[in-house]
VEXSETI-747411 format. One record per residue (C-alpha): residue number from 1; x, y, z. Coordinates in steps of 0.25 Angstrom, whole numbers, plus 2048, in hexadecimal, padded with zeros to 3 digits. Example, Ala and Ser with C-alpha at 12.3 -4.5 7.8 and 13.67 -1.06 7.14 Angstrom:
2
PAVEX    nr    c1    c2    c3
PAVEX     1   831   7EE   81F
PAVEX     2   837   7FC   81D
***
This chain:
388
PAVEX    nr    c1    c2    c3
PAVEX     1   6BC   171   6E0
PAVEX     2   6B1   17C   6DF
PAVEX     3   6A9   17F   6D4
PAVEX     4   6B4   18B   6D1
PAVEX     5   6BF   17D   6D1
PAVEX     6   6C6   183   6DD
PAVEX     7   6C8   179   6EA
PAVEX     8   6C2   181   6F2
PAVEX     9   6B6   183   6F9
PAVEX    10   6AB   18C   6F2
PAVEX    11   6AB   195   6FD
PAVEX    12   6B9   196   6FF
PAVEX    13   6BC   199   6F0
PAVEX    14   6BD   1A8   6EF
PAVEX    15   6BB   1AB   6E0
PAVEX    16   6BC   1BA   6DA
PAVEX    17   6B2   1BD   6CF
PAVEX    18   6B5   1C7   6C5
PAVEX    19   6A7   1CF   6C5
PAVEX    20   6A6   1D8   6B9
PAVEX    21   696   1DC   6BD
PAVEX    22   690   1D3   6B2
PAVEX    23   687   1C9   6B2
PAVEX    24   692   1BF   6B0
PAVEX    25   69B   1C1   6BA
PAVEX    26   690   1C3   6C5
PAVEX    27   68A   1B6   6C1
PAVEX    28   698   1B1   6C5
PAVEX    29   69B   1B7   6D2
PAVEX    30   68B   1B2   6D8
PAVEX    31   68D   1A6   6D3
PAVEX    32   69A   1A3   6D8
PAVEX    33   693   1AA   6E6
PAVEX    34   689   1A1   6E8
PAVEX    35   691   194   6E5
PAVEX    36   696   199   6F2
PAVEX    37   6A5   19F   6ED
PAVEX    38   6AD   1A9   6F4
PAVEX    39   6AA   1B4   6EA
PAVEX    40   6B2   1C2   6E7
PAVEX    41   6AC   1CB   6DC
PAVEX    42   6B7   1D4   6D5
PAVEX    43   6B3   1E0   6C9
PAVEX    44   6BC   1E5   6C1
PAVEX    45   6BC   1F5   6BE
PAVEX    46   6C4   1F5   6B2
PAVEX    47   6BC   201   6AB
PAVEX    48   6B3   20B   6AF
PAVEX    49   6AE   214   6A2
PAVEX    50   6A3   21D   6A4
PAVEX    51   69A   217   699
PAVEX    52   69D   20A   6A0
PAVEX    53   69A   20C   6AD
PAVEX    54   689   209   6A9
PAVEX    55   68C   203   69E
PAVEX    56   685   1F6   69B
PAVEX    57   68D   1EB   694
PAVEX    58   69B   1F2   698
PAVEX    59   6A2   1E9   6A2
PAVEX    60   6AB   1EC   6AF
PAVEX    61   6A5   1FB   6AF
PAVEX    62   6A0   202   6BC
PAVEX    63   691   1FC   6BB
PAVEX    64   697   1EF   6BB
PAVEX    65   6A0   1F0   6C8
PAVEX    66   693   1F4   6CE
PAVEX    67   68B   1E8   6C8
PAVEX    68   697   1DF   6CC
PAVEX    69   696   1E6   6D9
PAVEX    70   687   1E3   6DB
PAVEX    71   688   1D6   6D8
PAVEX    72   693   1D2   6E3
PAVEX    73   68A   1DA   6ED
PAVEX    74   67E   1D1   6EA
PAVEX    75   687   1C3   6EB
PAVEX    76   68E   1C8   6F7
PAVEX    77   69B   1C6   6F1
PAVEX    78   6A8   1D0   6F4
PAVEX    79   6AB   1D9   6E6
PAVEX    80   6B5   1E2   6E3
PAVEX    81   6B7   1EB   6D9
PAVEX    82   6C6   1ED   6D1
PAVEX    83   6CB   1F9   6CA
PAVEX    84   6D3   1F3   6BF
PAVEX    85   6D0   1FE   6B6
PAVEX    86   6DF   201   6B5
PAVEX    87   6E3   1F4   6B1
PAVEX    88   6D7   1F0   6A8
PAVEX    89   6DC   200   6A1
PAVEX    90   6EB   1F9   6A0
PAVEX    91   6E7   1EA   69C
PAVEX    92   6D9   1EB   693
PAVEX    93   6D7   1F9   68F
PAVEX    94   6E6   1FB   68B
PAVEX    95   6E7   1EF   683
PAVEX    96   6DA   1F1   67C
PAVEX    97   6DE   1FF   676
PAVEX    98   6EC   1FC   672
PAVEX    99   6E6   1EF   66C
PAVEX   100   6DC   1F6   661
PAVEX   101   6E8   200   65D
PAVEX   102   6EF   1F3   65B
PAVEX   103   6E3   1F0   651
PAVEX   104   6E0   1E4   659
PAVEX   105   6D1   1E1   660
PAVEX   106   6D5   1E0   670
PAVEX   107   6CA   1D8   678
PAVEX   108   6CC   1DF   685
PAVEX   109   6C3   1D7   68C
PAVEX   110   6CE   1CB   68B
PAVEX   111   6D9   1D3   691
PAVEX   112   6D2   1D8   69C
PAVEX   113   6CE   1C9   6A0
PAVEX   114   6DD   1C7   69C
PAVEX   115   6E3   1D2   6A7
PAVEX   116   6D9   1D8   6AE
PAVEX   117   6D0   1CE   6B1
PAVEX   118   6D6   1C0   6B2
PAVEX   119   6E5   1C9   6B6
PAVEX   120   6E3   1D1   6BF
PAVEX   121   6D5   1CE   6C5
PAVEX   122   6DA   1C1   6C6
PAVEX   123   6E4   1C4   6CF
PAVEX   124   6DA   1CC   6D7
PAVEX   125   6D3   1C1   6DA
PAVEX   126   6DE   1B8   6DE
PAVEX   127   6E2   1C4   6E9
PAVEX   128   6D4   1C4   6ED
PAVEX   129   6D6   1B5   6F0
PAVEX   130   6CC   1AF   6E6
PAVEX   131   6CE   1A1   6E2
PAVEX   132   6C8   1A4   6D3
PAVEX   133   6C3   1B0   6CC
PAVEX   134   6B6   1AD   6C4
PAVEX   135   6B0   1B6   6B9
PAVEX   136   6A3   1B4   6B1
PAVEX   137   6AA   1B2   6A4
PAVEX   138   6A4   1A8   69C
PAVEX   139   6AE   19E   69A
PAVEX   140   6B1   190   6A0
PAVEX   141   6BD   18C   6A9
PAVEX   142   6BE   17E   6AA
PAVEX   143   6C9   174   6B0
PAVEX   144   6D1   16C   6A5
PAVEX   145   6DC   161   6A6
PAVEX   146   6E7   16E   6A6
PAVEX   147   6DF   177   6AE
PAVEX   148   6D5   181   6AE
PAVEX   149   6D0   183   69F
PAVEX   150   6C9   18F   699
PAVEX   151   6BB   18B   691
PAVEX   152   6B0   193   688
PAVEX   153   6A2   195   690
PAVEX   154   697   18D   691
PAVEX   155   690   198   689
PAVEX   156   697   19C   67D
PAVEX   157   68F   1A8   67B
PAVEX   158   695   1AE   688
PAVEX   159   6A2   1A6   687
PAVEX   160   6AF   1B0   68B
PAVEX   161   6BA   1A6   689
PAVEX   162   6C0   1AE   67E
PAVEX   163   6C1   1BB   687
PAVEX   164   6C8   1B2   691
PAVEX   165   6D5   1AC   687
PAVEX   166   6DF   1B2   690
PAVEX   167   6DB   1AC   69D
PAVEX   168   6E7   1A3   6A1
PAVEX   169   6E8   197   6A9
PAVEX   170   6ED   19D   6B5
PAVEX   171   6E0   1A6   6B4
PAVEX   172   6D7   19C   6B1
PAVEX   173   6DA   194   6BC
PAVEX   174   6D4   19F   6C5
PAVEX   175   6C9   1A2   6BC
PAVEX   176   6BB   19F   6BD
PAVEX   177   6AF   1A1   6B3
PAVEX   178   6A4   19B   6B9
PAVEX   179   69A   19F   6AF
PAVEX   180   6A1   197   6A3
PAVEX   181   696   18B   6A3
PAVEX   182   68B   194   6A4
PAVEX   183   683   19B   69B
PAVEX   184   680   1A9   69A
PAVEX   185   670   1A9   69E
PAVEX   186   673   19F   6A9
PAVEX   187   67D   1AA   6AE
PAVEX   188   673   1B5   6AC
PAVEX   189   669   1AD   6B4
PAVEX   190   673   1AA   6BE
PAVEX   191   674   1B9   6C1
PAVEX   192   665   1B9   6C3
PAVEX   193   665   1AF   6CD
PAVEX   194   66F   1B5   6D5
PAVEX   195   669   1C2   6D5
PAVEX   196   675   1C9   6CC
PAVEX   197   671   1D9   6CB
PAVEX   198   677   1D6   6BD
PAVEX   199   671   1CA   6B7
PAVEX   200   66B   1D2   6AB
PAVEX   201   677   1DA   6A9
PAVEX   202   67C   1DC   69C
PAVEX   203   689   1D4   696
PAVEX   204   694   1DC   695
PAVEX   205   695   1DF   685
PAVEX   206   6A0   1ED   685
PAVEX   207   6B0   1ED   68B
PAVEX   208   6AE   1F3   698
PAVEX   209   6B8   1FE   692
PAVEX   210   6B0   200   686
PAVEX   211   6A2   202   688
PAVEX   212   69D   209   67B
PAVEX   213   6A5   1FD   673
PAVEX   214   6AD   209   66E
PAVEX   215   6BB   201   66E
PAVEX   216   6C2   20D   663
PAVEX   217   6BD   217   66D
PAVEX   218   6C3   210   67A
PAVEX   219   6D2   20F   672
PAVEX   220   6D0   21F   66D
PAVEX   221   6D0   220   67F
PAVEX   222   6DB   217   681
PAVEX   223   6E2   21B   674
PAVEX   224   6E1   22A   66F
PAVEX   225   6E4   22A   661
PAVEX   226   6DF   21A   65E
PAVEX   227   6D6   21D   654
PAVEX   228   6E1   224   648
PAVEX   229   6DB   221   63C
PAVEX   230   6E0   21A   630
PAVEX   231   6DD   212   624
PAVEX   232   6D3   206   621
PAVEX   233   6DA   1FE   615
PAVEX   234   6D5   1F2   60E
PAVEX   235   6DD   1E5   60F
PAVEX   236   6E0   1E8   600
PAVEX   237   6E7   1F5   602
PAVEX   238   6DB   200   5FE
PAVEX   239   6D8   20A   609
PAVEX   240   6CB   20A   60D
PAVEX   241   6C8   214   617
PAVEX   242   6CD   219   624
PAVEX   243   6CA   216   633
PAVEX   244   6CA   21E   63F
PAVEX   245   6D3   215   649
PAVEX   246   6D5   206   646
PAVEX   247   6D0   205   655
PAVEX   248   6C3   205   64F
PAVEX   249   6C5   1F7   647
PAVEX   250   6C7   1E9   648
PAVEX   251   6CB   1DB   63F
PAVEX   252   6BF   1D6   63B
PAVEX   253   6B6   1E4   63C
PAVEX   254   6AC   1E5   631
PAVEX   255   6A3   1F1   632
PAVEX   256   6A8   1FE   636
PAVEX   257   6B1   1FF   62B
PAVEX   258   6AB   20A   621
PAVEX   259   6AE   202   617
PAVEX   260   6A7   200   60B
PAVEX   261   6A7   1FD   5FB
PAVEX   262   6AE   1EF   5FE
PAVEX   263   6A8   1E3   5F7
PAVEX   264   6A9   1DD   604
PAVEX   265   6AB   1DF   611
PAVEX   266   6B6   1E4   618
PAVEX   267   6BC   1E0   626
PAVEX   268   6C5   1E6   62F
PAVEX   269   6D2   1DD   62B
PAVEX   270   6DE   1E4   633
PAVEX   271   6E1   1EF   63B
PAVEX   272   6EF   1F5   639
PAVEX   273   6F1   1FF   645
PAVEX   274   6FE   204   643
PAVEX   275   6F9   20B   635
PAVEX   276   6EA   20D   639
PAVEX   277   6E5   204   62F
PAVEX   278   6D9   1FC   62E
PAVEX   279   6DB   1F0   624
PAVEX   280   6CE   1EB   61F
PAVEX   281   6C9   1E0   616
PAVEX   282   6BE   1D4   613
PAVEX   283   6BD   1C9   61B
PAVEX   284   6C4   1C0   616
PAVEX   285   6D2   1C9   619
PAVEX   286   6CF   1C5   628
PAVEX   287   6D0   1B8   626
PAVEX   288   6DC   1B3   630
PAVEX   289   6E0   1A6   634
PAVEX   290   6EB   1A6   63E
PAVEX   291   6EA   1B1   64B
PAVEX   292   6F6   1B5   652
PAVEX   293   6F4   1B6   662
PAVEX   294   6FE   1BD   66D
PAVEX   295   6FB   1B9   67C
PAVEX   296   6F6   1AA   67B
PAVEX   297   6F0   1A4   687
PAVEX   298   6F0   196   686
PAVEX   299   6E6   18F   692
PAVEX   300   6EC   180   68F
PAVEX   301   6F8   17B   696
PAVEX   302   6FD   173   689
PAVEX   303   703   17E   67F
PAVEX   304   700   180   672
PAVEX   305   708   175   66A
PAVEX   306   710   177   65E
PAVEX   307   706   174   655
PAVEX   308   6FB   17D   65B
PAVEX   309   6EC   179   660
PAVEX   310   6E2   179   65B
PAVEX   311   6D6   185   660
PAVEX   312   6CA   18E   65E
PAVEX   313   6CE   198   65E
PAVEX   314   6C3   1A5   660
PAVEX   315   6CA   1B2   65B
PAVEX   316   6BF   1BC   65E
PAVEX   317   6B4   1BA   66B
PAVEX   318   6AA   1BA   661
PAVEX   319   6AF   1AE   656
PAVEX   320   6AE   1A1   658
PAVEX   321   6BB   198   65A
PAVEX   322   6C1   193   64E
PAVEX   323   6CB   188   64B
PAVEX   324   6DA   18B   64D
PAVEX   325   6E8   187   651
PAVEX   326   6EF   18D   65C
PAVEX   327   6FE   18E   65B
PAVEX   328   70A   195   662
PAVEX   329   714   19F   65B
PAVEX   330   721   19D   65D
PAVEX   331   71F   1AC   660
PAVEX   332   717   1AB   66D
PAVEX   333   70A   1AE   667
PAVEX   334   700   1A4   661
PAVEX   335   6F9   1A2   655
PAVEX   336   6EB   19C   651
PAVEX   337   6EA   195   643
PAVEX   338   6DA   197   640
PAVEX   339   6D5   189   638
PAVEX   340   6CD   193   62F
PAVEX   341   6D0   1A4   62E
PAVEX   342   6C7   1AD   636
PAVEX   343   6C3   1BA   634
PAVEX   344   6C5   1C7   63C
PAVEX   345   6D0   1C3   647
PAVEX   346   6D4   1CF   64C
PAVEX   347   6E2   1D1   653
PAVEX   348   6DF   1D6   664
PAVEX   349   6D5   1CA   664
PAVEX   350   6D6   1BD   66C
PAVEX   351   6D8   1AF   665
PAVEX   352   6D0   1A6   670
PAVEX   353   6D4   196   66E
PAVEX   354   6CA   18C   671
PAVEX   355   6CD   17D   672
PAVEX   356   6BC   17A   673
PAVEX   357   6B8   182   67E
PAVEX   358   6C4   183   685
PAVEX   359   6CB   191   683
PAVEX   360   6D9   18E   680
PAVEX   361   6DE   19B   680
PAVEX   362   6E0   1A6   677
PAVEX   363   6EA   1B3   673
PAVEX   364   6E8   1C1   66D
PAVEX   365   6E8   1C2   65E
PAVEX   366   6F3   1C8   659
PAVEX   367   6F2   1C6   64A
PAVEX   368   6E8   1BD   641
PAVEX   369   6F0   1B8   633
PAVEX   370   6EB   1B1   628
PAVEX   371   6F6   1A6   625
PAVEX   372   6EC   19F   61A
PAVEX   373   6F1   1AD   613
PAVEX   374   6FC   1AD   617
PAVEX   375   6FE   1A0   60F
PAVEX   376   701   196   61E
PAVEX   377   6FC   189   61C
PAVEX   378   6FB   186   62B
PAVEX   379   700   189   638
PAVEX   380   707   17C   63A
PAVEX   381   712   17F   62F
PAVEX   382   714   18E   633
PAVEX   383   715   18E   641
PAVEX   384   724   193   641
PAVEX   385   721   19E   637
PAVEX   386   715   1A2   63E
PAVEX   387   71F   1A4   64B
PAVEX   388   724   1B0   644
***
């Protein structure tokens, strides 16, 4: 086996590198090149937008295809460049904006590495006759007793393995992330060494669609008519003020309310799009412990028994993993008990399980209860009620 665990030798392994022209994915084509592999460069166009085109920290935007380009040319390796503007418009861009008149928070980057990326880019590469596609995520592939298994990065400060839940196994097993057990200096000096054109180049921080970090503005686009304005209403009832679009909010939001002569704080609580209300309240009327989730991917071969499995589970890219129990609805969908309620768990999300570092899987929230309210002692004895 080669270093990529294929039986093949290095030089007659063909693998297809996804290169979005940053640092990253650079890093991960020249070192794949000079371990000798048969190396293919692919970029993605997937949108073009005239503030994008220079703009830094904006990925997969015309400066990008040619720093991608450039790079290629300096490893000698063949690159191409795909139009999948169409179909990134149809899978990411959709979805996102019908997802905030829903009053959820959409993480488009997920589904883009759901369809377009590991989908369709995927098969590309299989047409192309590769034997793997790499990518510089940081994340870790690595063989276990059922197969290949998905892990967190060596550095958790760069780890991605939340943005990458809905990989499958059928994907995984032609994946490759070669920069998972290294950290980001070391990948920075990497790019030194080779010579990369783009070793100082800036993380990507924007969505390549939205450069400004104007996410209400890009839904007006897409929407005409998304930001009808309506109520904002305390959890107790009293009106409190009015908004100009729920697009503009979020569970959990604090500031940019208006808001004022509260003895405490007030938080975004719920949206309730169909009557253009914004529900607000104090923290503690966030406070959910068991989270609805549509579309679970499960990585393991064993099934989630009965009883459920015990997780960490993240529920935002930013939180830490907290303890939980995974079960399966009678339904279809899933349901994660929290140990302890958490605060701000916003529907459009992803609920990522962790077992240690292994990334279990993980589904899109769909609603967050509280059954400690509710008056549910446990999961355990309301399984068939909760299959409703």
């Amino acid at each position: 086996m080669n270093s990529m665990g294929i039986d093949k030798a290095v030089g007659a392994t063909r693998v297809v590198v996804a290169m979005s022209g940053g640092v990253d994915s650079s890093v991960t084509a020249a070192l794949l090149h000079a371990e000798g592999y048969d190396v293919v460069g692919i970029t993605l166009q997937l949108y073009d937008h005239g503030a994008a085109v220079a703009k830094k920290g904006a990925c997969c935007a015309g400066q990008d295809i040619y720093d991608a380009r450039r790079v290629a040319e300096n490893l000698g390796i063949p690159h191409y460049v795909l139009d999948y503007e169409s179909r990134f418009r149809d899978s990411v861009m959709e979805d996102f904006a019908d997802s905030y008149l829903r009053g959820e928070t959409p993480i488009p980057c997920v589904s883009c590495n759901q369809t377009v990326k590991f989908r369709d880019l995927l098969a590309t590469a299989r047409d192309l006759g590769a034997d793997c596609l790499a990518t510089g995520h940081y994340v870790q592939r690595r063989m276990g007793p059922e197969g290949a298994e998905l892990h967190r990065a060596v550095d958790k400060r760069r780890d991605q393995s939340y943005f990458l839940f809905a990989t499958t196994r059928e994907q995984l097993d032609f994946l490759r992330f070669p920069l998972g057990g290294l950290e980001k200096d070391r990948v920075r000096a990497e790019a030194e060494r080779h010579g990369l054109a783009v070793a100082d180049k800036p993380d990507s921080q924007d969505i390549c669609f939205v450069p400004q970090g104007s996410y209400a503005s890009v839904v007006q686009k897409l929407r005409p008519g998304a930001a009808d304005p309506g109520e904002i209403v305390h959890v107790d009832g009293r009106v409190m003020g009015r908004h100009e679009g729920i697009i503009h909010y979020t569970i959990g939001q604090r500031r940019g309310l208006g808001l004022g002569g509260e003895t405490e704080p007030l938080f975004v609580v719920r949206l309730e799009p169909e009557a253009r209300r914004v529900i607000v309240g104090p923290k503690a009327a966030l406070a959910r412990d068991a989270v609805i989730l549509r579309s679970l991917n499960w990585l393991p071969a064993t099934e989630i028994p009965a009883e459920g499995r015990a997780v960490a589970v993240k529920l935002r890219s930013v939180s830490e993993p907290a303890p939980a129990r995974i079960f399966m609805r009678h339904d279809g969908a899933a349901e994660v008990v929290l140990d302890e309620p958490q605060f701000g768990i916003a529907p459009g999300q992803a609920a990522v399980c962790y077992d240690g570092e292994r990334v279990l899987g993980g589904g899109w929230i769909v609603a967050a209860e509280s059954r400690a309210k509710a008056g549910v002692p446990n999961r355990e004895t309301t399984t068939a009620a909760a299959a409703v």
